[in-house]
C-alpha positions as CSV (number, residue, x, y, z in Angstrom):
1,X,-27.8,36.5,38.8
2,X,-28.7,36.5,35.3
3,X,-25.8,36.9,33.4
4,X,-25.2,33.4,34.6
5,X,-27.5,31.5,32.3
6,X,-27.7,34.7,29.2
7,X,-25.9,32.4,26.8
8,X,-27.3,29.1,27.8
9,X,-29.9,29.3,24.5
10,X,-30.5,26.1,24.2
11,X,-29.3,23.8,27.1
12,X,-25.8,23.6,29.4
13,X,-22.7,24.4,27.9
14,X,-21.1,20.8,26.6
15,X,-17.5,22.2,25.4
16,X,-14.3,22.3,27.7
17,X,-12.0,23.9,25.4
18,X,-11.0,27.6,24.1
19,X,-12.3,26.8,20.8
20,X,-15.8,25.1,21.6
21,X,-17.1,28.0,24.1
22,X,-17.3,30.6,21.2
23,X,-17.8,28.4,18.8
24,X,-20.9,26.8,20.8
25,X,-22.2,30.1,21.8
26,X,-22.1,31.3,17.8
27,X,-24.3,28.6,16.7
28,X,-26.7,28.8,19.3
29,X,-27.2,32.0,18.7
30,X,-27.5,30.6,14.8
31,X,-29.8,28.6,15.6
32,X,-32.1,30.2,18.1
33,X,-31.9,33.6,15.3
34,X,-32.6,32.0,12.7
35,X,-29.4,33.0,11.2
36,X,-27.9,30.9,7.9
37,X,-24.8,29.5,10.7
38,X,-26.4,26.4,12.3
39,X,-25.2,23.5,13.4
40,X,-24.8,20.8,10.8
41,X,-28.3,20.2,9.7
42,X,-26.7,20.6,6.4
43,X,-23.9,20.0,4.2
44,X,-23.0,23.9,3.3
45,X,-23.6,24.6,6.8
46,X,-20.3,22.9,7.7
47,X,-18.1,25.7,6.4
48,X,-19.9,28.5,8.9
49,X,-18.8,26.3,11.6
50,X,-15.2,25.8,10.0
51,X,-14.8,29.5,9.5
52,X,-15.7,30.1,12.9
53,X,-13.6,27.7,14.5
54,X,-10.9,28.9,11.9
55,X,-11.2,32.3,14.2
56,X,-11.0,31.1,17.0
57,X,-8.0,29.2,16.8
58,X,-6.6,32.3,15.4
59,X,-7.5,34.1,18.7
60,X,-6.1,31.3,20.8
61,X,-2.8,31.9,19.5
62,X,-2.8,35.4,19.4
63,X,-3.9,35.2,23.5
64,X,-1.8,32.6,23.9
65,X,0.7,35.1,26.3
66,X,-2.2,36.6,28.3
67,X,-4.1,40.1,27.0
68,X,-6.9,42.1,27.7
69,X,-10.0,40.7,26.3
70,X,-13.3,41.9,27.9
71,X,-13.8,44.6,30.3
72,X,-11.5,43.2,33.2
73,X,-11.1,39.4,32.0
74,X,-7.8,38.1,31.8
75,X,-7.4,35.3,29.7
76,X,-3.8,33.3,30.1
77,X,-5.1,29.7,29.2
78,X,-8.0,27.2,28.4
79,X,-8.4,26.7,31.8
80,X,-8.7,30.1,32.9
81,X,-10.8,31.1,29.9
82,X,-14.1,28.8,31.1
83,X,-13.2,29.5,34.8
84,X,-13.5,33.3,33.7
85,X,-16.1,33.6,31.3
86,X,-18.0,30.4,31.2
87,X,-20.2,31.7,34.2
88,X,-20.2,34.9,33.0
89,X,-22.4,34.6,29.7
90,X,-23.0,37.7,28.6
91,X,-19.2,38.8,28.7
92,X,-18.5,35.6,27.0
93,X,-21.3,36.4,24.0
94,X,-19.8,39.6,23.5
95,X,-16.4,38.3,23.3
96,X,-18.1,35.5,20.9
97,X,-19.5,38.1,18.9
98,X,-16.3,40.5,18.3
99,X,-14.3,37.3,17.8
100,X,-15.6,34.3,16.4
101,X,-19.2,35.4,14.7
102,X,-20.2,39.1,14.3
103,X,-22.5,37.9,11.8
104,X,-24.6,36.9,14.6
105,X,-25.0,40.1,16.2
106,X,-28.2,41.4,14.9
107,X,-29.3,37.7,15.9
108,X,-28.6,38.6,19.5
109,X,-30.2,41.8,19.9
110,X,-33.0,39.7,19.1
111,X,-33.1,37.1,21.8
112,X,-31.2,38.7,24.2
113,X,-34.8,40.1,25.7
114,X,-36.4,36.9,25.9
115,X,-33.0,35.3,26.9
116,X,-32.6,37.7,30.2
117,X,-36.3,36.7,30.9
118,X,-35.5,33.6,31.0
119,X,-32.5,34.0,32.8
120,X,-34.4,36.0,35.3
121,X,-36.8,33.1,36.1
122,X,-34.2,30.4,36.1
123,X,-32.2,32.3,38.7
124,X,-35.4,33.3,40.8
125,X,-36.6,29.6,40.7
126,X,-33.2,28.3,41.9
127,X,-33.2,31.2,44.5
128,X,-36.3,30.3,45.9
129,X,-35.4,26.5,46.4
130,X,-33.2,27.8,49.2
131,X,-35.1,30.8,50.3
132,X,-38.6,31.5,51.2
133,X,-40.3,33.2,48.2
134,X,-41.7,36.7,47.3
135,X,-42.5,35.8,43.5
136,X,-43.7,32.6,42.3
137,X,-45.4,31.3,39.9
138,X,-49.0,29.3,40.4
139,X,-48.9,26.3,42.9
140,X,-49.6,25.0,46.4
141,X,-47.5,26.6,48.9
142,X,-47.1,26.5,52.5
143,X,-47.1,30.3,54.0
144,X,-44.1,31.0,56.4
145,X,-40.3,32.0,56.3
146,X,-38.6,29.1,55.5
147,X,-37.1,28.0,52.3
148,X,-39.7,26.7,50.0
149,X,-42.5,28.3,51.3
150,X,-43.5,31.7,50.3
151,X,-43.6,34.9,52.6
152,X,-46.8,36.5,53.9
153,X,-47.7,39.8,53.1
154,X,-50.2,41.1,50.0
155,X,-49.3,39.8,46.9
156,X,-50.2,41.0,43.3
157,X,-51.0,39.8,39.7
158,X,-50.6,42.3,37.1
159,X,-53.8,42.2,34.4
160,X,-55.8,42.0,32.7
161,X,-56.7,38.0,33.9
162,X,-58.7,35.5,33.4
163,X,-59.8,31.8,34.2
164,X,-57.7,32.2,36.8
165,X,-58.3,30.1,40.8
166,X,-56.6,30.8,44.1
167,X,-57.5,29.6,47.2
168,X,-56.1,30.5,51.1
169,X,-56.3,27.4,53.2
170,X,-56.2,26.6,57.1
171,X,-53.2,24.5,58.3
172,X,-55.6,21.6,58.3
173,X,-56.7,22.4,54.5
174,X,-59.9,24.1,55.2
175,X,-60.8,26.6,52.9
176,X,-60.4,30.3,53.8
177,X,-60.5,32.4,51.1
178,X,-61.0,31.3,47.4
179,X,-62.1,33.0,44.1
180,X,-62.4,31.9,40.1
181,X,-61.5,34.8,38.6
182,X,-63.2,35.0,35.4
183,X,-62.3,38.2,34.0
184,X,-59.8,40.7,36.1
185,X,-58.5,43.5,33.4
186,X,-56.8,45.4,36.0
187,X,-55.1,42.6,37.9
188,X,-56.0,41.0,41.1
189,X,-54.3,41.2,44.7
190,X,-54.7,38.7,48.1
191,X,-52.8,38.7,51.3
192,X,-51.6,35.9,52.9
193,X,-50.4,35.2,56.4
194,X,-48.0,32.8,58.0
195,X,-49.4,28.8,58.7
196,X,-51.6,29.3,55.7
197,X,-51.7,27.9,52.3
198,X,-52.3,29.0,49.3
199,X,-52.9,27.9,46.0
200,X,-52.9,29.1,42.3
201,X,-54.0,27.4,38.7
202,X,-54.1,29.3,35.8
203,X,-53.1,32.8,37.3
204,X,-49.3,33.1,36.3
205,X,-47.2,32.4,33.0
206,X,-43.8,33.6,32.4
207,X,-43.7,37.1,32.6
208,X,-46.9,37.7,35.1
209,X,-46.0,36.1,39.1
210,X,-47.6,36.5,42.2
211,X,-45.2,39.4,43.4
212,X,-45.2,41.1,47.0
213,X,-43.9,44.5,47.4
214,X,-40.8,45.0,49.3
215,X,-43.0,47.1,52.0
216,X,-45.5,44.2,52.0
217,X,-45.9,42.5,55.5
């Protein structure tokens, strides 16, 4: 699921032509890099941008009759080109990047760990709206097996922790369970069962979720 959002650096994709894809994905990278191709925040930025889209017009020319791009993308025509790649990101940086702006490869190799992160948690978030979860990030959730609750079973927090609050709850909000964990350097780990609900502040960030074991429950 994450090579669906890879590319999107810094917001959706705005461009509906062959030329702006690449040429959108190149400056993001620019900017996100810290690259000297940005987009125009200054004057002799302009002609990064213009030598860029100087390529790819060349490329749209040259692919004008259909070839072999990437891996097993066809491209014939604008068209097919977004409906191909544009939901395919991380084909579509690496055509970007042998195309339109090499010069922004080192730039990639950078972000592209913090990018798939961040992929990773957009898709899980948008999986879990329609799905009950088995990761999640701190918040009050009902325990159960529909979509937008979370599922029982034992879940853990990687460490070391601290300042960190959970609580297990009755249906009718009476406290089970709860603990401020002040100082947990090897993680800490709760079960949870079904009609419960559970709450977390100041357990998870990005990389750290409440995450149950496939042979949990």
């Amino acid at each position: 699921m994450a090579s669906r959002y890879e590319a999107r650096l810094a917001g959706s994709y705005d461009a509906d032509t062959l030329e702006e894809l690449p040429v959108y994905v190149c400056v993001t990278l620019a900017v996100n890099g810290g690259q000297p191709l940005s987009w125009p925040y200054e004057d002799q930025v302009k002609g990064d941008v213009a030598t860029v889209m100087s390529r790819a017009d060349d490329y749209a020319t040259q692919t004008s009759a259909g070839v072999k791009v990437y891996a097993d993308h066809t491209v014939r025509d604008d068209a097919e080109y977004i409906d191909r790649l544009a939901m395919d990101d991380t084909a579509l940086v690496q055509l970007s990047l042998e195309h339109f702006c090499p010069e922004m490869t080192a730039a990639w190799k950078t972000l592209q760990p913090a990018v798939h992160a961040a992929a990773t948690r957009a898709a899980e978030d948008e999986y879990n709206q329609t799905h009950p979860a088995k990761r999640f990030p701190d918040g009050r959730y009902t325990v159960g097996t529909k979509a937008g609750m979370v599922l029982p079973g034992t879940y853990r927090l990687k460490g070391p922790l601290a300042d960190c609050y959970w609580e297990r709850s009755t249906p009718s909000g009476e406290s089970i369970e709860k603990n401020f964990v002040t100082n947990a350097p090897s993680g800490v780990t709760v079960t949870i069962r079904a009609g419960e609900g559970f709450t977390s502040r100041g357990c998870t960030n990005d990389d750290n979720r409440w995450t149950r074991p496939s042979s949990s429950g």
